[in-house]
C-alpha positions as CSV (number, residue, x, y, z in Angstrom):
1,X,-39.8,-42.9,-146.2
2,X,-39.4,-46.6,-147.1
3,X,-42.0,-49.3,-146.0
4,X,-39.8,-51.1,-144.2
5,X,-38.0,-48.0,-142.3
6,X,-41.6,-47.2,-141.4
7,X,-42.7,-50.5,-139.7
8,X,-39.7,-50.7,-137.8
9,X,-40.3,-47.1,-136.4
10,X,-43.9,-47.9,-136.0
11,X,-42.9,-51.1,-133.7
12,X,-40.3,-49.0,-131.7
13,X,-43.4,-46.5,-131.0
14,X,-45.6,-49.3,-129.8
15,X,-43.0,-51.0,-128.0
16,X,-42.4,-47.1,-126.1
17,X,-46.6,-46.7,-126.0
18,X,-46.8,-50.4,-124.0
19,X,-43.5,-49.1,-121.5
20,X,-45.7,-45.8,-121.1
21,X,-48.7,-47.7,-120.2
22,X,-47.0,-50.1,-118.1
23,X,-45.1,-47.1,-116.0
24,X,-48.0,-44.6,-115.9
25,X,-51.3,-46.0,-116.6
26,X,-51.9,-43.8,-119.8
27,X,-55.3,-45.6,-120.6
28,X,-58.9,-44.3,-120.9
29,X,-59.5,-46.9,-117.7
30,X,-56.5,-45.6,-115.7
31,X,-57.7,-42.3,-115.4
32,X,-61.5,-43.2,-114.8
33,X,-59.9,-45.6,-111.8
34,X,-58.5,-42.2,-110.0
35,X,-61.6,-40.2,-109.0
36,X,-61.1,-37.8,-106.9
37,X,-61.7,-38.3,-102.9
38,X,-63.0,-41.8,-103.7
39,X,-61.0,-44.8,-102.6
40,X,-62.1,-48.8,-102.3
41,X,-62.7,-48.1,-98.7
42,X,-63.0,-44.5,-98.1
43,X,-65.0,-41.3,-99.5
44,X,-63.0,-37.7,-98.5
45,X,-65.7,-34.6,-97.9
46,X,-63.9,-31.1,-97.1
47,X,-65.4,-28.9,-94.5
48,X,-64.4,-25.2,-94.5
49,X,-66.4,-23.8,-91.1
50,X,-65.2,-20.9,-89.2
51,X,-64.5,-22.7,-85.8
52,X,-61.9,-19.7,-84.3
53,X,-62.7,-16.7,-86.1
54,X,-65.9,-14.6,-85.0
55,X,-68.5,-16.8,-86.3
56,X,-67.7,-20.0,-84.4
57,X,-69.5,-20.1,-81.8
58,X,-72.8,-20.1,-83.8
59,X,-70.6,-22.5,-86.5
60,X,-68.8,-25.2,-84.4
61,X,-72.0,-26.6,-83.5
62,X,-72.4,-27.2,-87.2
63,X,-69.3,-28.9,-87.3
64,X,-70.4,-31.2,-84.1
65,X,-73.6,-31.9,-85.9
66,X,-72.0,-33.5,-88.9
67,X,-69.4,-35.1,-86.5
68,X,-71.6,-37.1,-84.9
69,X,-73.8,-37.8,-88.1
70,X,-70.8,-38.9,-90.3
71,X,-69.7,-41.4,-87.3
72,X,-72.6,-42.9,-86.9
73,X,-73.0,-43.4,-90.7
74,X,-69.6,-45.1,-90.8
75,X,-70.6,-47.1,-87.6
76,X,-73.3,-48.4,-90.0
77,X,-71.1,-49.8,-92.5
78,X,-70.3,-46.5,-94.0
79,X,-71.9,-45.8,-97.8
80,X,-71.3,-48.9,-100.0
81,X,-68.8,-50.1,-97.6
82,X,-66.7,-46.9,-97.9
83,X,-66.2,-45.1,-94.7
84,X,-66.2,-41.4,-94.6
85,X,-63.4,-39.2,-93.8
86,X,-64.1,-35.7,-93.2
87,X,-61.1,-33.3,-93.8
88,X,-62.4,-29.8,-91.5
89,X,-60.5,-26.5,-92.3
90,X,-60.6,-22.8,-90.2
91,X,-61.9,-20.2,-92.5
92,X,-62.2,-17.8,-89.3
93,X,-65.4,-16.2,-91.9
94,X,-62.8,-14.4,-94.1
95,X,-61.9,-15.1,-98.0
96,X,-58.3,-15.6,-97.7
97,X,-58.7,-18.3,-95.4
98,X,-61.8,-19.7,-97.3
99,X,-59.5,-19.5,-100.4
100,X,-56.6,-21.4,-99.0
101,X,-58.8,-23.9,-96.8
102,X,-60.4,-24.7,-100.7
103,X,-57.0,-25.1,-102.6
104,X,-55.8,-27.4,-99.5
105,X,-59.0,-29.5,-99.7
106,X,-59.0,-30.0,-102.6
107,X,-55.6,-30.2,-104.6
108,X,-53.7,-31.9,-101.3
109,X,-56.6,-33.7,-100.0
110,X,-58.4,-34.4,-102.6
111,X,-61.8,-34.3,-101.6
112,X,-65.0,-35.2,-103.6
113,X,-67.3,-33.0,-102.4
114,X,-67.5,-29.6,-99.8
115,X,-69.7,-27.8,-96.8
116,X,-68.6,-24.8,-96.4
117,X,-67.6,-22.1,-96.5
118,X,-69.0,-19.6,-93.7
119,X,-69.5,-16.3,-95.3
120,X,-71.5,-15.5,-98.3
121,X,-68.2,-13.1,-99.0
122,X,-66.3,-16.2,-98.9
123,X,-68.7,-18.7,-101.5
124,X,-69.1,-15.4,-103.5
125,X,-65.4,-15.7,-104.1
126,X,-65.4,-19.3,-104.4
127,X,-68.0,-19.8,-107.1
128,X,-65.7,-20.0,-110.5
129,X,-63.5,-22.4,-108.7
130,X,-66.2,-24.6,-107.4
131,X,-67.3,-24.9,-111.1
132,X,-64.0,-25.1,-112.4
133,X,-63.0,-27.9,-110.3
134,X,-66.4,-29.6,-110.1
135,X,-66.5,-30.4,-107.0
136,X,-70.3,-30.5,-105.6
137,X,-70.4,-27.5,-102.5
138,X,-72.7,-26.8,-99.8
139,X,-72.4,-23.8,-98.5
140,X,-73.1,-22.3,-95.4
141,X,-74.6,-19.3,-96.9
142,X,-78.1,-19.3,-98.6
143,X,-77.5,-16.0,-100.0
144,X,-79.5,-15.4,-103.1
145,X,-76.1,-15.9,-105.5
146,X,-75.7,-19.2,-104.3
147,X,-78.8,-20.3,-106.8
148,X,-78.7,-17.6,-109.0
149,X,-77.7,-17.5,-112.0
150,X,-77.8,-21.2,-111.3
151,X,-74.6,-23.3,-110.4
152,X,-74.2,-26.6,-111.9
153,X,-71.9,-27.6,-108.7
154,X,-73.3,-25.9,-105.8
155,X,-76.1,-26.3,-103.1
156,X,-78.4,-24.7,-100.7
157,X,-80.2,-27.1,-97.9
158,X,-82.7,-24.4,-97.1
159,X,-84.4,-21.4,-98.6
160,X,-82.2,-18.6,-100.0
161,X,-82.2,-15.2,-97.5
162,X,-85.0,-13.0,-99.5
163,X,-87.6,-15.7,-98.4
164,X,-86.6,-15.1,-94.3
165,X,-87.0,-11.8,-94.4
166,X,-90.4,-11.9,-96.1
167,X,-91.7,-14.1,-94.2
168,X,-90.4,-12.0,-91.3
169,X,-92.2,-8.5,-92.4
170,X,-95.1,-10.8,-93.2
171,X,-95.3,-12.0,-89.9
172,X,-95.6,-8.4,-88.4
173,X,-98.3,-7.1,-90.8
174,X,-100.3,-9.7,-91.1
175,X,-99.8,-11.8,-88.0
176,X,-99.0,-9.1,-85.4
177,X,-101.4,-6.8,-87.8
178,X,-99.4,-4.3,-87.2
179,X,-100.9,-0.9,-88.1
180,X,-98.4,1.7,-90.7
181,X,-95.8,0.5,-88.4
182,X,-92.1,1.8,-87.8
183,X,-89.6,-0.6,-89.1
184,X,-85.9,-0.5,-88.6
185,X,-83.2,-2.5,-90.0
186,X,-80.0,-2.8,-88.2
187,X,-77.1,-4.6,-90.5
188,X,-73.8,-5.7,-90.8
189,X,-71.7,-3.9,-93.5
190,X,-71.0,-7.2,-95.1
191,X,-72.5,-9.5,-98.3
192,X,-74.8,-11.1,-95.3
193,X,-75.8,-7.5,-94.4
194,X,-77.5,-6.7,-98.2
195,X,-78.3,-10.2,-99.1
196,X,-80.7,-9.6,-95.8
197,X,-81.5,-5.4,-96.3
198,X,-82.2,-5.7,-100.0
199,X,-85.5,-8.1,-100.1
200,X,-86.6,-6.5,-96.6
201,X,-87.2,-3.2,-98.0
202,X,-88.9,-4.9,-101.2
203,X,-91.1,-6.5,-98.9
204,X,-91.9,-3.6,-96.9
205,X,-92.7,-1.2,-100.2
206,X,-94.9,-3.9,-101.5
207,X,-97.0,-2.9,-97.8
208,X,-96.1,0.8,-99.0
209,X,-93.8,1.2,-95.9
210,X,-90.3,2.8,-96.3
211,X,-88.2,1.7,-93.1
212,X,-88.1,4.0,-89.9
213,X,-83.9,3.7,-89.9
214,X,-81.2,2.2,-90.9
215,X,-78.3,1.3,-88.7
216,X,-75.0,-0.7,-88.9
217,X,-73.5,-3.3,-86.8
218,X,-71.0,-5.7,-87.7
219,X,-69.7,-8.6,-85.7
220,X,-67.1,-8.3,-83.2
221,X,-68.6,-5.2,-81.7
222,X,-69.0,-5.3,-78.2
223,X,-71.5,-1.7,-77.3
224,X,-74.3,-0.4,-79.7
225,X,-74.9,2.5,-77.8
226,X,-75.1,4.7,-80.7
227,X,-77.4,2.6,-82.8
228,X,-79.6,2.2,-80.2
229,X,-80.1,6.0,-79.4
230,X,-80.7,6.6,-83.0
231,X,-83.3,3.7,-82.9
232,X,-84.7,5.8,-80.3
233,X,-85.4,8.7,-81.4
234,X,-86.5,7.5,-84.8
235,X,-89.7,6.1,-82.4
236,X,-89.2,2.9,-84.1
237,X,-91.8,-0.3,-83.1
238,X,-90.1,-3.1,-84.1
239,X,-86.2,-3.6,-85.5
240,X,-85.1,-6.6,-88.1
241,X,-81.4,-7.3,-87.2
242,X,-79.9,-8.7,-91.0
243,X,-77.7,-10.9,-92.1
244,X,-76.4,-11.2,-88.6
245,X,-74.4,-14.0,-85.9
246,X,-75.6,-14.4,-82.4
247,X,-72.7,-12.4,-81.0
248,X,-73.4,-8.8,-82.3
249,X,-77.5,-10.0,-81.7
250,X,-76.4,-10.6,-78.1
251,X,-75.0,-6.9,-77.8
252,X,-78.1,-5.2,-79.8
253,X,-80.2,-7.0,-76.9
254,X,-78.6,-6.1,-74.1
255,X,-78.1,-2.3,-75.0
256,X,-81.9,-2.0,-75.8
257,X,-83.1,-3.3,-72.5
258,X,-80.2,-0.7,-71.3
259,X,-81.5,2.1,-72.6
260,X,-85.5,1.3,-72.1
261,X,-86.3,0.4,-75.9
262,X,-88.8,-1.8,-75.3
263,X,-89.8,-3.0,-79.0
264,X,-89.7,-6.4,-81.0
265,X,-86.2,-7.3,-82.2
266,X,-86.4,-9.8,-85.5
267,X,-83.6,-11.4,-86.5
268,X,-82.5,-13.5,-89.2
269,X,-81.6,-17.3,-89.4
270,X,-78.3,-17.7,-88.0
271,X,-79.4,-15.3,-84.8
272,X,-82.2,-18.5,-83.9
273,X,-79.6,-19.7,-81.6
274,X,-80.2,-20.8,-77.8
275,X,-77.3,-18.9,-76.9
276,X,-78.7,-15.6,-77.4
277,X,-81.4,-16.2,-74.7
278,X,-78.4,-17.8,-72.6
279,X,-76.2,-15.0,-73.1
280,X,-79.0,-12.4,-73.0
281,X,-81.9,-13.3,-70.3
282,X,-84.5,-11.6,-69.6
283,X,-83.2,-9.1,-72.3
284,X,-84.4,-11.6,-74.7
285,X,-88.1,-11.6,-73.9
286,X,-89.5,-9.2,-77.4
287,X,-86.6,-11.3,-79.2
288,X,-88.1,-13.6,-82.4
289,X,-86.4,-15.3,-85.4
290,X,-86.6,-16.7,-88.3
291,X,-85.3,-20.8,-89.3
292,X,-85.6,-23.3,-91.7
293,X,-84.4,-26.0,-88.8
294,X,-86.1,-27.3,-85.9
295,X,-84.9,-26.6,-82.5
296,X,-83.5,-29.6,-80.7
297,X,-86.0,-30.3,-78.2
298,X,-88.5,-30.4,-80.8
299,X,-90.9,-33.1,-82.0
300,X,-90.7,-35.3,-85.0
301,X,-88.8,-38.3,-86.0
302,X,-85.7,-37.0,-87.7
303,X,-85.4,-34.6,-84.7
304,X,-85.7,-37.5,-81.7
305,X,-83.1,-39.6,-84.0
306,X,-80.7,-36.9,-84.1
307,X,-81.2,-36.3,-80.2
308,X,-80.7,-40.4,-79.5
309,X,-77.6,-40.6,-81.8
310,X,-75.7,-37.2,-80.5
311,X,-76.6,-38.4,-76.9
312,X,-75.0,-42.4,-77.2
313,X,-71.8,-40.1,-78.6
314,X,-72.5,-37.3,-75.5
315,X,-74.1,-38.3,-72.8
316,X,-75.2,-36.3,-70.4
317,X,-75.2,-33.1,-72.9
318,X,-79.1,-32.7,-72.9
319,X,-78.5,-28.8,-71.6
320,X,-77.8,-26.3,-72.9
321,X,-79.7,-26.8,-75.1
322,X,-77.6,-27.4,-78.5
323,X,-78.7,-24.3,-81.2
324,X,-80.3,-25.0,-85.3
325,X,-76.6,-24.2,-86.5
326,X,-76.7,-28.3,-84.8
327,X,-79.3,-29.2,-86.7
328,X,-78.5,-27.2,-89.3
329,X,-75.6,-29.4,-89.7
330,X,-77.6,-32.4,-89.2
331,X,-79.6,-31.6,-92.9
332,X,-76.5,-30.9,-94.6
333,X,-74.6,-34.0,-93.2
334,X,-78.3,-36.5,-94.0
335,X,-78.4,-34.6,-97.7
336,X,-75.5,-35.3,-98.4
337,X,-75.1,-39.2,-97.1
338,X,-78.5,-39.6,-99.1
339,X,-77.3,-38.6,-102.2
340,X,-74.0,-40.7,-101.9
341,X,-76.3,-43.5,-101.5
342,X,-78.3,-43.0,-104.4
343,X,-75.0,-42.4,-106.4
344,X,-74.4,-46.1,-105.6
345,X,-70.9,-47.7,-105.8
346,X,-69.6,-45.4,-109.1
347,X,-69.7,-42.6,-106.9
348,X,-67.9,-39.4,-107.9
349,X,-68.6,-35.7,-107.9
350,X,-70.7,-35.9,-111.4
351,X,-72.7,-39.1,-109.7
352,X,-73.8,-37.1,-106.5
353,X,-74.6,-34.2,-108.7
354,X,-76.9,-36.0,-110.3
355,X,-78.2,-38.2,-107.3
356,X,-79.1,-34.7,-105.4
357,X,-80.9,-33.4,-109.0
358,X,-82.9,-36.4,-108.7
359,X,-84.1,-36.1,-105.0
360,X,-87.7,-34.7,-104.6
361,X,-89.4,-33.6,-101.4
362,X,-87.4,-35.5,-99.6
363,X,-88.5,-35.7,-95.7
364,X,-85.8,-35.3,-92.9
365,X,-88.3,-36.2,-90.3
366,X,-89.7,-32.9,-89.1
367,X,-85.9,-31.5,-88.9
368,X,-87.0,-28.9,-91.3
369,X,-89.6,-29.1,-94.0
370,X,-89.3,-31.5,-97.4
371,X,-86.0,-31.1,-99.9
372,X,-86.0,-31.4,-103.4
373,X,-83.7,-30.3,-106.4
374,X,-84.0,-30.6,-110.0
375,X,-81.5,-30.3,-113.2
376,X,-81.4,-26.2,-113.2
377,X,-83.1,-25.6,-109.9
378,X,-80.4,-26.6,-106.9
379,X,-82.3,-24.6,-104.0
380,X,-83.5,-27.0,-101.7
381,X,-85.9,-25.5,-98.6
382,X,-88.2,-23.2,-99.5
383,X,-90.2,-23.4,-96.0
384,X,-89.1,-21.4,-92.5
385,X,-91.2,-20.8,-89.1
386,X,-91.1,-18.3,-86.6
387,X,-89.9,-18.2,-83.0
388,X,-89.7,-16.1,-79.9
389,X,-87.5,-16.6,-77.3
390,X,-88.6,-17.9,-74.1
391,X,-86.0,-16.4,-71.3
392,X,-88.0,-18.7,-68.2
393,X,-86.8,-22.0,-70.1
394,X,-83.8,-20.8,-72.5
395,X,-85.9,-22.1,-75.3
396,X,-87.2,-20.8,-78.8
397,X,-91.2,-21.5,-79.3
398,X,-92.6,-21.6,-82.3
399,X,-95.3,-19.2,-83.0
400,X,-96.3,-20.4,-86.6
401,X,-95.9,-23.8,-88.8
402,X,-93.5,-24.0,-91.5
403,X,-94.6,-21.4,-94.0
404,X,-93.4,-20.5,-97.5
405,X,-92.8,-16.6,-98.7
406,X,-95.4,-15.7,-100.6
């Protein structure tokens, strides 16, 4: 090729490059300008929280938590002067709609970060595409998988399952000093159900114990007649309900104060929820559980601040008494404003992964104990405390501090 034939081709390319740039913004600083879910005036965070399907009624309080939380944070100037726009999809606890609520969120939305979904089933699904897409998650679930193998992109606000249900076993042998005791496990046929049955039977062979029976009840059902008669004649003395929602807790109750089975009933996190004394009465009287939150009418700080803010959006919605999904929410929905803040004005998904990774016991004002995370270590509560219902008052009282599995 001739010089000259080359320069004039060279200056038709360039001309063609500027047009390109002009039209498309083919620069390195075009594409850093479009981040995703961040705008000069607004920040987008997806929600995907069953809020029809047969966890809601334990989950839409944790979308009303983070309602209230997020509006009162934008009342405050927003983060950096960027208001937050939450974008809430139905999963109705099932993958498919977990799936599709993710792809909507975040290819058509375009939302920087996520809470959600409900179901361990559901973030178990989700994982590769969280990390593909690199879009930092909280999930609902604190199953074990969540933090392990670690996840560069995803979350837990409080301890993961196996801590709950040793504290739980704990609690009966050493606190209750319960002597060679009959332990059942009742269990949903789900992700939920082993996440819950696997480290409860390592915790009761480390007190060389082998568990009294085993029975299954999943959510939705609405008799557990069967379950209980086999709890019955295995001469069980106290039951751990796993991995479980307040609904099919609600069911177990009633049918053992039906049938005369008189015994301590345990449950797991999600089943520390106001309604199931409501729902239940006096059925609820052996009932205890497990949480990592504080109950609304607690003490503390973070818990009186939560009350005053929820109440100037709700007044005169003291009682019933709203359940720790609420403040559940609460954690998740302070987490994440705080590490948005400490991402600073360059916020994207990358900045508030690395804004979380640097937050270190981290105090939320006695709504649950101190958060931290680090580079390879993304499990944030490690503490829980146990509660028994109180049927008189419709309350859960704690019967221990926050406590660590040992």
């Amino acid at each position: 090729m001739k010089e000259g034939a080359f320069l004039v081709n060279f200056q038709e390319f360039s001309i063609w490059a500027l047009v390109a740039i002009m039209l498309f913004g083919i620069t390195a600083d075009g594409y850093a300008g479009k981040i995703r879910g961040v705008s000069d005036d607004t920040i987008k965070v997806g929600i995907i929280l069953d809020q029809t399907g047969p966890a809601a009624n334990a989950v839409i309080p944790l979308t009303a938590g983070l309602r209230s939380l997020f509006r009162f944070a934008n009342e405050q100037g927003g983060i950096h002067g960027r208001k937050i726009k939450l974008v809430v999809e139905d999963d109705r606890y099932s993958i498919p709609m977990a799936i599709s609520s993710f792809k909507k969120l975040i290819f058509r939305d375009e939302v920087v970060s996520l809470i959600g979904p409900t179901s361990t089933n559901g973030a178990v699904a989700l994982l590769k595409s969280i990390e593909k897409e690199k879009v930092p998650t909280f999930p609902a679930s604190t199953a074990e998988r969540m933090v392990k193998p670690f996840e560069r992109y995803v979350f837990t606000i409080q301890d993961i399952y196996p801590g709950q249900m040793k504290v739980i076993v704990d609690y009966i042998m050493k606190d209750l000093k319960a002597k060679n005791p009959r332990i059942a496990f009742v269990v949903p046929d789900s992700e939920a159900g082993k996440a819950d049955l696997v480290p409860g039977l390592e915790r009761l062979k480390s007190y060389n114990l082998e568990p009294a029976a085993k029975e299954v009840l999943n959510p939705g059902s609405i008799e557990a007649t069967s379950q209980v008669m086999n709890l019955k004649k295995a001469k069980v003395d106290y039951i751990i309900i796993c991995g479980s929602l307040p609904q099919p807790t609600i069911v177990l109750l009633r049918e053992l104060k039906k049938f005369g089975l008189k015994v301590p009933l345990f449950g797991s996190w999600a089943t520390c929820n106001e309604d199931v004394i409501r729902m239940s009465g006096d059925a609820s009287e052996l009932f205890y559980a497990v949480a990592s939150m504080a109950s609304w009418y607690d003490e503390g700080p973070g818990v009186a601040r939560m009350r005053e803010i929820t109440l100037k959006y709700e007044p005169g919605t003291e009682k019933p008494y709203r359940g720790k999904t609420y403040t559940y929410g609460w954690v998740i929905g302070t987490v994440k404003i705080e590490g948005m803040r400490r991402a600073g004005r360059n916020l994207d998904g990358e900045a508030l992964v690395n804004s979380l990774e640097g937050m270190k016991s981290f105090d939320t004002g006695g709504l649950t104990g101190t958060i931290g995370y680090g580079p390879t270590d993304h499990n944030g509560g490690s503490t829980w405390k146990i509660f028994k219902a109180e049927s008189s008052t419709g309350k859960f009282i704690p019967m221990t501090g926050w406590r660590s599995p040992e």
